[in-house]
Every structure is written in structure tokens, then in C-alpha cells.
C-alpha positions in Angstrom: -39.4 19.7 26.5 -41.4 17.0 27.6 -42.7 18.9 31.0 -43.3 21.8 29.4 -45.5 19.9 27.0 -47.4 18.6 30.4 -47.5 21.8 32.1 -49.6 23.7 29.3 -51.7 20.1 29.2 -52.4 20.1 32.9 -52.6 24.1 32.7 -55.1 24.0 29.4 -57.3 21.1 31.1 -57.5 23.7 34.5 -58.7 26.2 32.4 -61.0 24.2 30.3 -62.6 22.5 33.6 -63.0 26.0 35.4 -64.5 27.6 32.4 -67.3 24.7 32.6 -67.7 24.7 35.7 -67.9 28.9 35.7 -70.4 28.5 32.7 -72.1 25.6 34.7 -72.7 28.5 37.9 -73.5 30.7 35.3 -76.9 28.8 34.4 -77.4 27.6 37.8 -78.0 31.8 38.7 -80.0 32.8 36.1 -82.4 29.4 36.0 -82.6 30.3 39.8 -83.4 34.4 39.3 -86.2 33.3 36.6 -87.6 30.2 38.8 -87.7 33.3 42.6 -88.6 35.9 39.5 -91.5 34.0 38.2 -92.7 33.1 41.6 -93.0 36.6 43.2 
């Protein structure tokens, strides 16, 4: 039971960190498109 318990942890923390991180890219494109959008 116990490693089961640990998988899903390990497994939710995986998800949580790549959802940042995918949210964090996210940003990073569109503050980029509006910074090249504004300057052309």
C-alpha cells in the first residue's frame, strides 16, 4: 500500500511541476510575441 501511496505522490508532484513549468513557457511566448509585436 505504502508504494502505491508514493507512486501517485511522486506521479502527482510530476504533473504538478510540468504543468508549471508548461504554464511558465506559456507566458514566456506570449510576453515575447507582444514585446517582437510591439516593436515591428
Amino acid at each position: 500500500m505504502e508504494i502505491a501511496m508514493m507512486e501517485m505522490t511522486i506521479c502527482d508532484e510530476v504533473r504538478t511541476v510540468w504543468w508549471c513549468g508548461l504554464r511558465f513557457a506559456m507566458a514566456i511566448c506570449d510576453l515575447l510575441l507582444r514585446w517582437f509585436g510591439g516593436v515591428e
